[in-house]
C-alpha positions as CSV (number, residue, x, y, z in Angstrom):
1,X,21.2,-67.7,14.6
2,X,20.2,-70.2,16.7
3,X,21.3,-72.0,20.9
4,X,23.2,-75.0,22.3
5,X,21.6,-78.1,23.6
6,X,22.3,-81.5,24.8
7,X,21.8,-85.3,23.2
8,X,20.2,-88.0,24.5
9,X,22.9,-90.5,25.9
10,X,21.2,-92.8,23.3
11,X,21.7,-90.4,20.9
12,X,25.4,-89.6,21.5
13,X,26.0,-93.4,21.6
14,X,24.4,-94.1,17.8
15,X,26.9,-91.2,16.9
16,X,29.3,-93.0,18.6
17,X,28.7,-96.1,16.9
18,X,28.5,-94.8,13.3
19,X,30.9,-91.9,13.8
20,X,30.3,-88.1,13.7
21,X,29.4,-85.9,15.7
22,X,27.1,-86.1,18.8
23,X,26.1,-83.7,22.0
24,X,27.0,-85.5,25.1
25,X,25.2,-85.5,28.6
26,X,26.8,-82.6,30.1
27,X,24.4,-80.1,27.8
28,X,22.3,-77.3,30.1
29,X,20.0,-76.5,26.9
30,X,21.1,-73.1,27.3
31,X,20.2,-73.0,23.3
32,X,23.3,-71.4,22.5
33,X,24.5,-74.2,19.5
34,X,20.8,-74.1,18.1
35,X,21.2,-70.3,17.7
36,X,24.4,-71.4,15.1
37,X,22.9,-74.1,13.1
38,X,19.3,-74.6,14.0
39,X,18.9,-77.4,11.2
40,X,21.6,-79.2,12.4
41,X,20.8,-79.2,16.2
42,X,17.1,-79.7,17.8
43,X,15.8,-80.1,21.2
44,X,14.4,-83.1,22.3
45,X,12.7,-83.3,25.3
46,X,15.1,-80.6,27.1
47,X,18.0,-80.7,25.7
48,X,20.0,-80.5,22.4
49,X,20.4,-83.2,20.1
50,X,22.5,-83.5,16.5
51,X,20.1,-85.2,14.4
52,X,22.0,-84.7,10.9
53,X,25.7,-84.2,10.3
54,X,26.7,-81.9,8.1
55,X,26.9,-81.5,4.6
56,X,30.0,-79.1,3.3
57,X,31.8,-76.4,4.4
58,X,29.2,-73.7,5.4
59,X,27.5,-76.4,7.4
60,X,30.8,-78.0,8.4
61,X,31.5,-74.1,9.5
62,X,28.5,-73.8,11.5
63,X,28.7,-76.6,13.5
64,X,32.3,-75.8,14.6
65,X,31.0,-72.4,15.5
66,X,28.3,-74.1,17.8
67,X,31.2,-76.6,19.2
68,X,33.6,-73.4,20.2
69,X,30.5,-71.4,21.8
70,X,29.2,-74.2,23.7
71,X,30.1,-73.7,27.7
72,X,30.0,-77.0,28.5
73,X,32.2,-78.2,25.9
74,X,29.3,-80.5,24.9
75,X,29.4,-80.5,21.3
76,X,32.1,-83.4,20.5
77,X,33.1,-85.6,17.7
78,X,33.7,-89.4,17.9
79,X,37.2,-88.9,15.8
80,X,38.4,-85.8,16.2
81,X,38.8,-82.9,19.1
82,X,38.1,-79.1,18.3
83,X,41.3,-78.1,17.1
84,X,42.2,-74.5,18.0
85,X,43.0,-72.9,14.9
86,X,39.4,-72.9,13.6
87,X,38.0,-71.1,16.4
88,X,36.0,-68.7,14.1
89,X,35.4,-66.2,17.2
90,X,35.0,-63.3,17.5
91,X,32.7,-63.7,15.1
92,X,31.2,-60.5,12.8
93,X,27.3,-60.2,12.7
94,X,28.5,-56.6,10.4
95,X,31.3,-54.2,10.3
96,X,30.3,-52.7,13.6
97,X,29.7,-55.9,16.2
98,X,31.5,-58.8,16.8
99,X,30.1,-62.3,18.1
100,X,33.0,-63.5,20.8
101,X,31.5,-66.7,21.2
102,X,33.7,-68.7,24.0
103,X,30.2,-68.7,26.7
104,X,31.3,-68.9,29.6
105,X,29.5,-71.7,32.5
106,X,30.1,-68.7,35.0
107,X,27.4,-66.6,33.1
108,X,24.8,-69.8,32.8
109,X,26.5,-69.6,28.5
110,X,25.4,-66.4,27.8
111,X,26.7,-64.6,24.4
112,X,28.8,-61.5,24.8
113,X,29.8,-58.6,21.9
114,X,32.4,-56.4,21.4
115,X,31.2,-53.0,20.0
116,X,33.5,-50.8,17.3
117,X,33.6,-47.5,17.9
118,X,33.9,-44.5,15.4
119,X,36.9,-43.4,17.2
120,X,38.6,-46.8,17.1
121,X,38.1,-48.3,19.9
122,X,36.0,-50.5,21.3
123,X,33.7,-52.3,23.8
124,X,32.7,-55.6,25.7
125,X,29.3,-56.1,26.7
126,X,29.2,-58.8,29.0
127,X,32.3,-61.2,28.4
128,X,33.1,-64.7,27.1
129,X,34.7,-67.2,29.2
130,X,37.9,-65.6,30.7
131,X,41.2,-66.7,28.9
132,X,43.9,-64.4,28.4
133,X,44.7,-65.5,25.0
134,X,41.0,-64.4,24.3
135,X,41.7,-61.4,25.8
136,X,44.9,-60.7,23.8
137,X,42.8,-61.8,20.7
138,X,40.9,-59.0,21.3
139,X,43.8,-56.8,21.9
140,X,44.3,-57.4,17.5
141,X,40.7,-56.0,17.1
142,X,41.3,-52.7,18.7
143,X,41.7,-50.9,22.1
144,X,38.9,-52.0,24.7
145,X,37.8,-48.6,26.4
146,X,34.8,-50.2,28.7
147,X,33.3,-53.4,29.6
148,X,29.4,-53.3,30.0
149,X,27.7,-55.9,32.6
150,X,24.3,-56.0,31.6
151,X,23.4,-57.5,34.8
152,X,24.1,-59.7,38.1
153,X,24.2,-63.0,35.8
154,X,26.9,-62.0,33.5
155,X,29.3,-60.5,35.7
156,X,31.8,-63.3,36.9
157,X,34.6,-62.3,34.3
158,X,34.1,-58.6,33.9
159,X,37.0,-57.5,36.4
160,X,39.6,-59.4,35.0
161,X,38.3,-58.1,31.0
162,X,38.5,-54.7,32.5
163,X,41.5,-54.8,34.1
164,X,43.7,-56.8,31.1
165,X,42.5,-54.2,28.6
166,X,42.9,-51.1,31.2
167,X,39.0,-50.6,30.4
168,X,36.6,-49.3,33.1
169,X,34.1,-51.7,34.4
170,X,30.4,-50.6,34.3
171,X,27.4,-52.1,36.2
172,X,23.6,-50.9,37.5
173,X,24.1,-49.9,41.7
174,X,21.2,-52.6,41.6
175,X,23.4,-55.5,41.0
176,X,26.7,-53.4,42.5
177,X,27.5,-56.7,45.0
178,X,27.8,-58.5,41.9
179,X,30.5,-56.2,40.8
180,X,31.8,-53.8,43.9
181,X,34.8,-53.1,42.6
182,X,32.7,-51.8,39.3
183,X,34.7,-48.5,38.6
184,X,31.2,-46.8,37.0
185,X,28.1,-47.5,38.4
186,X,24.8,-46.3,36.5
187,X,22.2,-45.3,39.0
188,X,18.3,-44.6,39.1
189,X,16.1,-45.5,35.9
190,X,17.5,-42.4,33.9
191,X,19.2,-43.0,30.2
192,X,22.8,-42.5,30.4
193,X,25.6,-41.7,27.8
194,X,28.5,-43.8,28.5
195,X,30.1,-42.5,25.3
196,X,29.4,-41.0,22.5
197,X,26.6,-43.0,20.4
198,X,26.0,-45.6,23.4
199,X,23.3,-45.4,25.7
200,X,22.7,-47.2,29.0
201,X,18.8,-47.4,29.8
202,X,18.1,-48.9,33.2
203,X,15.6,-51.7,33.0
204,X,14.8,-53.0,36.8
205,X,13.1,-56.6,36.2
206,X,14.9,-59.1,35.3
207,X,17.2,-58.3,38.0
208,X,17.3,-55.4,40.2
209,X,20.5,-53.5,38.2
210,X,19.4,-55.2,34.5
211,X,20.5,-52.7,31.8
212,X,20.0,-52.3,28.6
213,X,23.0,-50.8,26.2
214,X,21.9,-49.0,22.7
215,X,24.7,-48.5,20.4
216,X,23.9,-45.9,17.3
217,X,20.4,-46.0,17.8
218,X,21.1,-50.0,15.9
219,X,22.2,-52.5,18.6
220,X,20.5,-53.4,21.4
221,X,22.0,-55.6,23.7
222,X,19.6,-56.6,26.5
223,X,20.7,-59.3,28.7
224,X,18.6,-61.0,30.0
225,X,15.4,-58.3,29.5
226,X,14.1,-59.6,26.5
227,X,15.1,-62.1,23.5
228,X,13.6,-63.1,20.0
229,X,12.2,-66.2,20.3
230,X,12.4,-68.6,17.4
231,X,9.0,-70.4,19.0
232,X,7.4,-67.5,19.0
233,X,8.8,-65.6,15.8
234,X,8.6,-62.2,17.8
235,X,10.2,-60.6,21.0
236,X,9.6,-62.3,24.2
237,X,10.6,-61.6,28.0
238,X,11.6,-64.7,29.4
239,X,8.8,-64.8,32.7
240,X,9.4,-68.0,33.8
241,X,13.2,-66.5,35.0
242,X,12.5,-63.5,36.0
243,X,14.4,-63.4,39.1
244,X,13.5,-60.0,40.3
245,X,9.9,-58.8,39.3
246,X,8.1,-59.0,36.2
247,X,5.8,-56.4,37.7
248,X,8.9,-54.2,37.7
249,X,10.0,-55.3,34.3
250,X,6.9,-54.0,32.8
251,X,7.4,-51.0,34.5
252,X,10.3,-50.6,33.0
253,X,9.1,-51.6,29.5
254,X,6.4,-49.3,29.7
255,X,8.7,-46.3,31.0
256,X,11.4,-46.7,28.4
257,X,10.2,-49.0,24.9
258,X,9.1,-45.7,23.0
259,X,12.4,-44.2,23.6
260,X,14.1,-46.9,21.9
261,X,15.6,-47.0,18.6
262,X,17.4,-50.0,17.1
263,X,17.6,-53.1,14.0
264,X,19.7,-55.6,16.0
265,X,18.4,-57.4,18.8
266,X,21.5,-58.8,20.8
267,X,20.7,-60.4,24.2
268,X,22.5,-62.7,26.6
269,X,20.3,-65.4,26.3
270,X,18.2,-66.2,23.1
271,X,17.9,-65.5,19.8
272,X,19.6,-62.6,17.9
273,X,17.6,-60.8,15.3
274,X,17.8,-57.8,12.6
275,X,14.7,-56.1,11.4
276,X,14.1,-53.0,10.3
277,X,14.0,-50.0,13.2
278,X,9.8,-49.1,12.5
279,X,9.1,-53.0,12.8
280,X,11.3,-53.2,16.3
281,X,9.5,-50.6,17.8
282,X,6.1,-51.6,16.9
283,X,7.0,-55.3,18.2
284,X,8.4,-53.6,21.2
285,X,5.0,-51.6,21.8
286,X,3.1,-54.7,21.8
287,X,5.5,-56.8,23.8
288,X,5.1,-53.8,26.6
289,X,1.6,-54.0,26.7
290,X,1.5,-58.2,26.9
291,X,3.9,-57.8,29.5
292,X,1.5,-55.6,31.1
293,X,-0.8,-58.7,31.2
294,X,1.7,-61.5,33.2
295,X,1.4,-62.0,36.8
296,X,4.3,-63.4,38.7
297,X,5.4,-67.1,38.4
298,X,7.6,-69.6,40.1
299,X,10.9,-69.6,38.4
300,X,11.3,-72.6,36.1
301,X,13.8,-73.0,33.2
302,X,11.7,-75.7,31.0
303,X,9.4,-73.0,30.2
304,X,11.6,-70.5,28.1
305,X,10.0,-70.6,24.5
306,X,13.3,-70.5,22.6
């Protein structure tokens, strides 16, 4: 799966003209709609652009899904507006995680999950946009035991989440001013067990409080740490925003990659990806020691390899 761009005003103008569907200038080419239908949606010179419509019901599907995830909204169609009983989300990658889709501006568009449980219930890492008819679509699913912030950039919506499901509210004491009225606060660099089969590993770097969540030694959801790039075909820290200390990140990488276990690759931001558990590790191993290599840069956004 692919991100969510923005079009050219030219380009939204020849959709205009012909009819169809077009990105319009409001698009932050957070890559959220490319990660949905990456042969539908491109960028072009920073930002997402429709260069062909689609063809039938799978692509027709696709498209829509890109159109509900997109935070902006920017995703539009010269005829007809998104009509609310084909919002596909949540969305299931498998029987165990769900895609909610719904990105929120207040967390830059970043994708959030919600977890099954063995027991029943479930969890939210990070959080879509916050609605409460979302929130009582989630209700259906099953009983929402904890809300997971991976980190200072994805916690605008976590209180209210937490607090319409009854759910406690976890976040890294790193990033606690984010979330101060968090009601469980992971501290140190020390794996914890936040229930059973879920494991919170401290990863200071991308943030001060980043964390990354392990479900069933199978899911990783890692914020902001590290994505898999579609440029790249292989997992990649994203450097360039780094807003803590990429000296710190691979720190962290080099402290805690062995210990990890998992097929699905979940982050915030980025790709998604599901490989088999030998071939994550290995590309985690490598990606630890070329992080080992970077030096610190100037934050800038145009130089994300999506």
């Amino acid at each position: 799966m692919d991100h969510a761009h923005i079009a050219h005003p030219a380009a939204a103008g020849a959709a205009e003209e012909t009819g169809g569907w077009y990105v319009d200038d409001r698009c932050t080419n957070c890559d959220v709609a490319r990660q949905y239908a990456p042969d539908l949606i491109r960028e072009v010179d920073g930002r997402s652009e429709i260069y062909r419509q689609p063809q039938g019901e799978e692509e027709a599907g696709r498209l829509l899904a890109a159109a509900f995830a997109c935070h902006t909204r920017s995703i539009r169609h010269t005829s007809q507006r998104l009509d609310p009983a084909l919002d596909p989300f949540p969305l299931p990658l498998d029987d165990t995680v769900l895609l909610c889709g719904q990105n929120s501006t207040h967390t830059a568009g970043a994708n959030s999950y919600l977890v099954r449980r063995s027991s029943g219930t479930a969890m939210l890492v990070d959080t879509p946009r916050w609605s409460p008819a979302l929130a009582a679509r989630y209700d259906t699913i099953a009983d929402v035991t904890d809300v997971l912030l991976t980190h200072r950039d994805h916690a605008a919506h976590g209180r209210r989440y937490a607090d319409h499901f009854g759910a406690r509210l976890w976040i890294h004491e790193g990033d606690l001013d984010a979330a101060p009225d968090a009601d469980r606060i992971i501290r140190g660099t020390g794996t914890v067990e936040i229930a059973e089969g879920m494991l919170a590993h401290p990863l200071p770097g991308h943030t001060e409080g980043s964390v990354l969540y392990v479900a069933d030694e199978t899911y990783c959801f890692s914020g902001d740490s590290f994505y898999w790039s579609r440029t790249t075909g292989d997992i990649e820290v994203a450097e360039s925003v780094t807003w803590y200390s990429i000296r710190e990140l691979a720190a962290s990488l080099a402290r805690t990659a062995d210990g990890l276990r998992f097929e699905w690759l979940l982050p915030g931001h980025g790709d998604r990806k599901r490989l088999p558990a030998a071939d994550m590790a290995e590309r985690m191993r490598r990606l630890t020691a070329r992080t080992q290599e970077l030096t610190p840069r100037p934050v800038d956004f145009t130089a994300l390899r999506w």
